[in-house]
C-alpha positions in Angstrom: 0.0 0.0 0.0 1.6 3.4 -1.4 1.5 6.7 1.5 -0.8 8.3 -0.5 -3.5 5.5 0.3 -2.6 5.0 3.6 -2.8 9.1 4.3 -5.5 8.6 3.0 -6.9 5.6 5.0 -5.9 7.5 8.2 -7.5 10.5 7.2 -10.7 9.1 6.0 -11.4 7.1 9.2 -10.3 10.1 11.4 -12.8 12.6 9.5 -15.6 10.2 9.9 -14.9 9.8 13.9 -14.7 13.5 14.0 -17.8 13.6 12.2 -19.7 11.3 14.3 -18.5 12.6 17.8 -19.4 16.3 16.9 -22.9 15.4 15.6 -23.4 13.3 18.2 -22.1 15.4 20.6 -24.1 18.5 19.0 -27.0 17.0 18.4 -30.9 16.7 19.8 -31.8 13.2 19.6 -35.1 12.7 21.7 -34.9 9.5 24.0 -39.0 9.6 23.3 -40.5 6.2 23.2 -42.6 4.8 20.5 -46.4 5.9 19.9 -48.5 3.8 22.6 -51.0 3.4 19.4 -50.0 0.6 17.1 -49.0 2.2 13.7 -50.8 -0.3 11.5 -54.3 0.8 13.4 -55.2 3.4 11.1 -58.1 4.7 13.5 -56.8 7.4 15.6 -53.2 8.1 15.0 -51.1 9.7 12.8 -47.8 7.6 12.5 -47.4 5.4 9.0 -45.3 3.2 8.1 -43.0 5.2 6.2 -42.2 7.3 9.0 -41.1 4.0 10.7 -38.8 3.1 8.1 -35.2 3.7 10.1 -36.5 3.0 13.3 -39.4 1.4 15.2 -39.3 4.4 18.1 -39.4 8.0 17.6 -35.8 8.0 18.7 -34.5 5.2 16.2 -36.0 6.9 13.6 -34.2 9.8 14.3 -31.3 8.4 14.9 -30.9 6.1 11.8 -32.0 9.7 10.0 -29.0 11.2 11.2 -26.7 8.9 10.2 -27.5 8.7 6.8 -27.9 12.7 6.6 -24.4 12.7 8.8 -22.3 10.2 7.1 -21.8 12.4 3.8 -22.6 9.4 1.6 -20.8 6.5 3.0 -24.0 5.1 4.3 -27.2 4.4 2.2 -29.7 3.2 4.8 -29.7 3.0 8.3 -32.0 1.5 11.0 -32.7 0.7 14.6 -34.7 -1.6 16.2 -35.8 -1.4 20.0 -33.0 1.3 20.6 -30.4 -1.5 20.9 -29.6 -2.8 17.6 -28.4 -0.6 14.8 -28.4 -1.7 10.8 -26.6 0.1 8.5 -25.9 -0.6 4.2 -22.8 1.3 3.5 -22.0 2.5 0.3 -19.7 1.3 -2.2 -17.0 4.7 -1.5 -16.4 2.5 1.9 -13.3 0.3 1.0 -13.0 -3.0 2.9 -10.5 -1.9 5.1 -12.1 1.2 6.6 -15.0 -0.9 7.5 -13.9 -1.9 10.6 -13.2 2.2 11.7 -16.7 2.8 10.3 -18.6 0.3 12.7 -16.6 1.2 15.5 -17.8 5.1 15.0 -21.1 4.2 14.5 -21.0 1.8 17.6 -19.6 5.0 19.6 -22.0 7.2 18.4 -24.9 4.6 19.0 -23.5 4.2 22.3 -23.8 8.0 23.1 -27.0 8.1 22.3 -28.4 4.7 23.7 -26.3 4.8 27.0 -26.3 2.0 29.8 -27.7 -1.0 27.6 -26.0 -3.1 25.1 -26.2 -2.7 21.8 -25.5 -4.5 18.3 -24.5 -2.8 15.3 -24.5 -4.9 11.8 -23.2 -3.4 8.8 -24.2 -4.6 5.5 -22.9 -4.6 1.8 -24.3 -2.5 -1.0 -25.8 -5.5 -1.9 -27.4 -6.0 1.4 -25.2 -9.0 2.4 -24.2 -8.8 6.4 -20.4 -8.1 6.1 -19.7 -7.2 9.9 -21.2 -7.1 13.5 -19.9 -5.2 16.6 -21.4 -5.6 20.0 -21.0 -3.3 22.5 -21.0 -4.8 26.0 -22.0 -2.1 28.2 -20.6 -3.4 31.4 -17.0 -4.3 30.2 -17.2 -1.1 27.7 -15.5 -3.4 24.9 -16.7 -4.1 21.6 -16.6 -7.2 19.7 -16.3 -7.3 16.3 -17.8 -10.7 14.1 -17.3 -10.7 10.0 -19.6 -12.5 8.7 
């Protein structure tokens, strides 16, 4: 591997962790719950499903918002699902070896904004294939990371 891509490795994966903390850090993301009216039951509520779409809570859906909005294109959908688990497609700028730097932003981000419970993060393929896993264990404060 030449400098230049190396420089560039570093510098990619430090720019996306600067990214994520400041955002995170700077940013309102409501710990609201989710609607106590199911969204399916179209009598008396106003939620639908496409505002359910990156998260099944009013705060995972804000949250998987901001990622995609935040990660300046390296991410083409996100999700969360019960405020632990986090599922993200990447796009195809991300190069295999900045994956790994990727997740563990995200997982530090999620964490900040999920504290005290532990969470999953997978990260999937352009093509929607499951490439990589990281759980964050909230006692130990370690993350794990699984390829698939």
């Amino acid at each position: 591997m030449s400098l230049f891509q190396q420089l560039r490795q570093v510098l990619t994966s430090l720019l996306l962790v600067l990214v994520l903390t400041v955002v995170t850090a700077c940013g309102n993301v409501n710990t609201a719950s989710a609607p106590a009216s199911n969204p399916a039951n179209n009598t008396g509520t106003t939620w639908s499903y496409a505002q359910l779409e990156r998260g099944n809570s009013a705060s995972g859906q804000q949250f998987g918002q901001w990622v995609v909005q935040t990660a300046k294109g390296l991410v083409q959908d996100a999700y969360v699902r019960d405020n632990n688990k986090l599922g993200v497609v990447i796009s195809s700028q991300v190069r295999p070896n900045e994956v790994k730097d990727l997740a563990k932003s995200l997982t530090q981000g999620f964490h900040k904004n999920f504290p005290d419970q532990d969470l999953t993060v997978l990260i999937y393929a352009p093509d929607k294939k499951l490439i990589l896993t990281t759980k964050y264990d909230s006692q130990s404060k370690q993350i794990e990371y699984q390829a698939a």
